[in-house]
Each structure stands twice: as C-alpha cells, then as structure tokens.
C-alpha positions as CSV (number, residue, x, y, z in Angstrom):
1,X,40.0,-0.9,6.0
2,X,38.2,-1.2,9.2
3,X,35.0,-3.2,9.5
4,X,31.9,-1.7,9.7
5,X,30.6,-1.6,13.0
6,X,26.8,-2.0,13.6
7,X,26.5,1.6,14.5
8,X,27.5,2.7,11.0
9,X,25.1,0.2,9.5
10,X,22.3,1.4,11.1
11,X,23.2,4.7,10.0
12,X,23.9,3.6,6.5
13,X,21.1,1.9,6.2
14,X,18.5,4.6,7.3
15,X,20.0,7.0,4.9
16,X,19.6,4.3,2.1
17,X,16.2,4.1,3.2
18,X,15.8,7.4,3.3
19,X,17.1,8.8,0.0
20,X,14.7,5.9,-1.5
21,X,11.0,5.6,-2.4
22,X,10.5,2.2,-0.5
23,X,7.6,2.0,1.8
24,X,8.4,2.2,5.8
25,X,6.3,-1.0,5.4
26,X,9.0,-2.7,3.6
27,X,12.1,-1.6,5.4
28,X,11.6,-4.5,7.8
29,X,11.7,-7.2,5.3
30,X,14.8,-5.8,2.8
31,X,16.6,-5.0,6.0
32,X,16.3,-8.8,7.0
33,X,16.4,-10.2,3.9
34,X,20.1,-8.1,3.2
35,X,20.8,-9.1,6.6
36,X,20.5,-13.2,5.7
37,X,22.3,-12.3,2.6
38,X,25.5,-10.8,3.9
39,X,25.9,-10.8,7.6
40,X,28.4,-13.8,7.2
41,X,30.6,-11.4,5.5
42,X,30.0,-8.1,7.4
43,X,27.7,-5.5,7.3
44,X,29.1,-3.8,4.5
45,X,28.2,-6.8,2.4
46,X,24.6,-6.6,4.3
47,X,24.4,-3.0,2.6
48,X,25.4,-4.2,-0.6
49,X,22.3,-6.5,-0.9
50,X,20.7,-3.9,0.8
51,X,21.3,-1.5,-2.2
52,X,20.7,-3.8,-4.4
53,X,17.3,-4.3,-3.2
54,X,16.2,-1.1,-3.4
55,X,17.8,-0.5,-6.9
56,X,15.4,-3.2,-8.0
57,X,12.4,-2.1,-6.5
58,X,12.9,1.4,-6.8
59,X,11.1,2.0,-10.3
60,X,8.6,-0.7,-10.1
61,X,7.3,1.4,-7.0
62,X,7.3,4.5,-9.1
63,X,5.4,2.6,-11.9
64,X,2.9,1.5,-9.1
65,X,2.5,4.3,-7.4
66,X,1.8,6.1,-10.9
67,X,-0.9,3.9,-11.1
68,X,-2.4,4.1,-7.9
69,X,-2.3,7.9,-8.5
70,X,-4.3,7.4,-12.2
71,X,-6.5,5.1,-10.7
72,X,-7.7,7.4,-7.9
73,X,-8.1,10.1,-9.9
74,X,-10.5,8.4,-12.9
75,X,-12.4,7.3,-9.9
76,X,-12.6,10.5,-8.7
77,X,-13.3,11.9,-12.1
78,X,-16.0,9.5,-12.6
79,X,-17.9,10.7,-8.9
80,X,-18.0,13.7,-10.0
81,X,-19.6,13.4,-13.3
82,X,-22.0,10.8,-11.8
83,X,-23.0,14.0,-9.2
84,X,-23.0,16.4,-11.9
85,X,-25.9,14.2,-13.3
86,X,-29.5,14.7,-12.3
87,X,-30.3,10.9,-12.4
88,X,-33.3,9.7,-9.6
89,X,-31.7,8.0,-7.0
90,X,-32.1,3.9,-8.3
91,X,-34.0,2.8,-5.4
92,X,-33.7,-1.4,-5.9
C-alpha cells in the first residue's frame, strides 16, 4: 500500500470534517493536534488521531449544543412573558 500523499489528506480530512458536527473554530486545533500525533508515521496515522478526535468530541458537542438551544429558548420564553405583563417600567 502506497503512502498517503498530502493531497489525499487534505481531502480526507475535509471530508472528516465535513461529515462531523465540530465547529470550523476547532478544525485548526484537532487538525494540529492529529498532525503532532502521527505525522512521524504518515498521514494516515495523522487521520487516525484525527478520527479519533472527533469520535470523542462528537456527542459532547451535541449535548452542548442541546443546551445552548434549551437555554436560548427559556430565555426567550421568559422575554416574552415578562412583555406579556403590564408591569410599570421600574424606574431605579
């Protein structure tokens, strides 16, 4: 088997990237941090780590962006019963 040129790896790696749920702000970092991990030993041992990576993050992101998603809309929930209200305004 042929090693992996760095043509293939980019394109590995993008689709990797692509079929996950990992932030564009965090490609950067797992790309450099698989990159540390296995360049020694080709790329196809930098995608290795790579996947690995994103296996690990991949449902903690969910779980977080679950959250994010609750959080927004009990705030939003909350503003609008706080509207609905016919309170003064509290002048302080």
């Amino acid at each position: 088997m042929s090693r992996m040129t760095e043509e293939q790896y980019e394109t590995e790696q993008a689709k990797l990237f692509k079929d996950s749920n990992i932030p564009i702000e965090l490609h950067d970092a797992l790309s450099y941090m698989a990159y540390e991990q296995g360049h020694a030993y080709g790329y196809g041992e930098c995608l290795i780590h790579l996947r690995d990576y994103i296996d690990a993050l991949s449902q903690p992101i969910k779980n977080f962006e679950k959250r994010v998603r609750a959080e927004a809309y009990d705030r939003n929930l909350l503003r609008q019963i706080l509207n609905s209200l016919d309170f003064p305004p509290i002048i302080y």
